[in-house]
C-alpha distance (Angstrom), angle and dihedral (degrees) to the residues before:
residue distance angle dihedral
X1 . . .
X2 3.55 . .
X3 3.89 137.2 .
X4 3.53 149.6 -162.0
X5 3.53 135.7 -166.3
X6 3.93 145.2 153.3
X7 4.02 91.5 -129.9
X8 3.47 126.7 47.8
X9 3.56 92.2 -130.0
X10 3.75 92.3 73.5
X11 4.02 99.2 -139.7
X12 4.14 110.6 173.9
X13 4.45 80.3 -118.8
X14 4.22 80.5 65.7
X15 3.53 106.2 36.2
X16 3.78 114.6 112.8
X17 4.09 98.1 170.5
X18 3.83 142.3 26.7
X19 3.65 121.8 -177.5
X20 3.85 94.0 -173.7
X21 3.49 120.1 -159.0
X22 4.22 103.6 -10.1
X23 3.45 118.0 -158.5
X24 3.59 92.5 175.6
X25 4.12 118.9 34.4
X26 3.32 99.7 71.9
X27 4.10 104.3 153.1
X28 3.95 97.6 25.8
X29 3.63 146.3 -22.5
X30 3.75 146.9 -107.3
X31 3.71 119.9 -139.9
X32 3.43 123.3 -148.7
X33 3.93 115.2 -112.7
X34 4.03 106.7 -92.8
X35 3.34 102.6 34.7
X36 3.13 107.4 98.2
X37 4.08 134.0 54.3
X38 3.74 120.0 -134.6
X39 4.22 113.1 -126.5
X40 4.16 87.7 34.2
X41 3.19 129.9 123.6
X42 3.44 117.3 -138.1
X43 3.73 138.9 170.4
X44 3.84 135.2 -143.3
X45 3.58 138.1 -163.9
X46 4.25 136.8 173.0
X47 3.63 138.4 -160.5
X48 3.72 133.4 -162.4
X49 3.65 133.7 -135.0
X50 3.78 129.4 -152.8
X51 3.71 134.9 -133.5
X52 4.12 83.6 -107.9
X53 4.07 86.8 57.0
X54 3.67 92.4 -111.1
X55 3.96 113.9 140.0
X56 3.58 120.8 -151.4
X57 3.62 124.8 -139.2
X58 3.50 131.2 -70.6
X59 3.50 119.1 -82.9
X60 4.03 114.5 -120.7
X61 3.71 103.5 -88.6
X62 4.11 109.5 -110.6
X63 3.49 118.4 -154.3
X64 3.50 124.2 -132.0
X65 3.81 141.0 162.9
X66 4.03 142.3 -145.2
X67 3.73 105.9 -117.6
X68 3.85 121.0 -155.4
X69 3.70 122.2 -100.2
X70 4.05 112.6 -130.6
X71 3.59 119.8 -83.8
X72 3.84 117.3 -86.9
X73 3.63 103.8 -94.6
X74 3.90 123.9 -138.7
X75 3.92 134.1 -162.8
X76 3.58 102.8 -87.3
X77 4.04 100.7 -116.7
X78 4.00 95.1 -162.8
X79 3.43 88.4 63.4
X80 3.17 108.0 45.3
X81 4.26 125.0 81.2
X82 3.45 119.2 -93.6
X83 4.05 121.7 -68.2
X84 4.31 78.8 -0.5
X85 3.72 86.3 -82.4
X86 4.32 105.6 157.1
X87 4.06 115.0 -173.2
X88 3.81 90.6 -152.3
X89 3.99 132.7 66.7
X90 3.93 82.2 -136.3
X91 3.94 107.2 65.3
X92 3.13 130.1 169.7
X93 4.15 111.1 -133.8
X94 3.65 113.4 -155.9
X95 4.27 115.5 -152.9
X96 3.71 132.4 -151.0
X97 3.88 112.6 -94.9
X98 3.92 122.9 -92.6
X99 3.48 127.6 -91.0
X100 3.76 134.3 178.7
X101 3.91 120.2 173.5
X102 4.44 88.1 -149.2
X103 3.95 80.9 58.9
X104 3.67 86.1 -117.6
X105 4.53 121.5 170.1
X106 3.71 121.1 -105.8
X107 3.41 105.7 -106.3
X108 3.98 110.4 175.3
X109 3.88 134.6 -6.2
X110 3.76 122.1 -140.8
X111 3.72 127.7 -162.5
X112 3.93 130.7 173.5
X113 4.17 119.9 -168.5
X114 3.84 110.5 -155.1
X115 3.73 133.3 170.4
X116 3.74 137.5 -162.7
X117 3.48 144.5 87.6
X118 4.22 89.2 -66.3
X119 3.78 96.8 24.3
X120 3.98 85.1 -103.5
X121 4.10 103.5 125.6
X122 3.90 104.2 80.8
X123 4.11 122.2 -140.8
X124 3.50 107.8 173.7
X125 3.84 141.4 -12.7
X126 3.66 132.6 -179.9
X127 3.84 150.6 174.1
X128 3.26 124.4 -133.2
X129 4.08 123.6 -166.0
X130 4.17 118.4 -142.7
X131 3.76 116.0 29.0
X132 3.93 108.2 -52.2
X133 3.76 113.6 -179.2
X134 3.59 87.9 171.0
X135 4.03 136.8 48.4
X136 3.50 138.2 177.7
X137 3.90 123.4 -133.1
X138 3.65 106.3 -132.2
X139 3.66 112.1 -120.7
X140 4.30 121.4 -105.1
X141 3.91 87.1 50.6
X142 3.68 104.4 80.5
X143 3.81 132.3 54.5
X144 3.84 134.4 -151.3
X145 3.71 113.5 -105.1
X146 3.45 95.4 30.9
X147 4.07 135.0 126.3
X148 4.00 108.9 -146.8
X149 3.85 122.5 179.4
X150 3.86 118.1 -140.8
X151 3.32 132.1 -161.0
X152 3.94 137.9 -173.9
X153 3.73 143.8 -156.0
X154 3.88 138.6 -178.9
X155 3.53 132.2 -156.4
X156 4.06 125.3 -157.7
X157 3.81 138.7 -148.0
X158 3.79 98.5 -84.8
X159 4.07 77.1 52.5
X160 3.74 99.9 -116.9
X161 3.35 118.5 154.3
X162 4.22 127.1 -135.4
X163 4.00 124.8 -130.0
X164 3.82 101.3 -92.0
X165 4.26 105.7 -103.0
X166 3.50 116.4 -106.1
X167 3.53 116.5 -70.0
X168 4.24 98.5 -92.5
X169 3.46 114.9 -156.7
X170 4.35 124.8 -128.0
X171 3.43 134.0 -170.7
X172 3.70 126.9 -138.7
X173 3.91 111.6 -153.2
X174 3.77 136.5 -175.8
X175 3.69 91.0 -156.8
X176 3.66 119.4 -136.8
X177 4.10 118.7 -27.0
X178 3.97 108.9 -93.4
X179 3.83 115.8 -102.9
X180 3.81 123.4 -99.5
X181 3.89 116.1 -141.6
């Protein structure tokens, strides 16, 4: 049987789950999407029954919290050229900085290039370790006259990912045809 409160004393006025009788979760416990409330602190304890219906004793409640993911990153638009137009099949995409409301360290950067009508044909995708707010598409993968959508993600100490940023759309140009004498 598991439990979960928001005082370690465990009074019904604090409880926030009951498994009841668990046939099943024996080592740990999923909880259902919802429940809980990121920034609380909550405690959890467990007891055992045996096959002669006994129950032990509670175990000592452990406290525990649900840390925030990163913030959802975004293509940084002062960085990048006007109308997100690059002249090379090699750009460099620039992202918005991190942010993390526990004050947790950028850990790794994430970014996925896809093209197509829905954004649904991926190109390229890469992790990067440290706290990239930059990356570099290696060239070969993109082609002038083409639209691709990027999108980026970060992941912090407690190694929690963010929602992946809107899928941003670039352009890859040729620029103008060159001159003839």
């Amino acid at each position: 049987q598991w439990q979960i409160a928001v005082g370690p004393e465990f009074v019904p006025a604090s409880l926030i789950f009951d498994s009841g009788r668990d046939d099943g979760n024996l080592t740990s416990y999923s909880i259902a999407p919802g429940l809980l409330t990121y920034g609380v602190n909550y405690f959890f304890r467990v007891r055992y029954e045996d096959s002669t219906n006994l129950w032990s004793s509670w175990s000592v409640p452990t406290r525990f919290f649900v840390n925030h993911p990163p913030e959802t990153p975004s293509l940084n638009s002062t960085l990048l050229p006007a109308d997100s137009v690059y002249y090379t099949t090699s750009p460099n995409i620039p992202f918005s900085e991190f942010a993390d409301l526990d004050g947790d360290s950028h850990r790794y950067t994430e970014i996925r290039v896809t093209a197509g009508e829905h954004c649904e044909a991926l190109v390229w995708e890469d992790q990067f370790p440290g706290a990239a707010t930059s990356a570099t598409v290696p060239s070969g993968l993109l082609v002038y006259g083409v639209t691709y959508c990027v999108e980026v993600r970060y992941k912090d100490s407690s190694m929690l990912w963010s929602q992946w940023s809107s899928p941003s759309q670039i352009k890859i140009s040729s620029g103008p045809k060159q001159p003839i004498n």
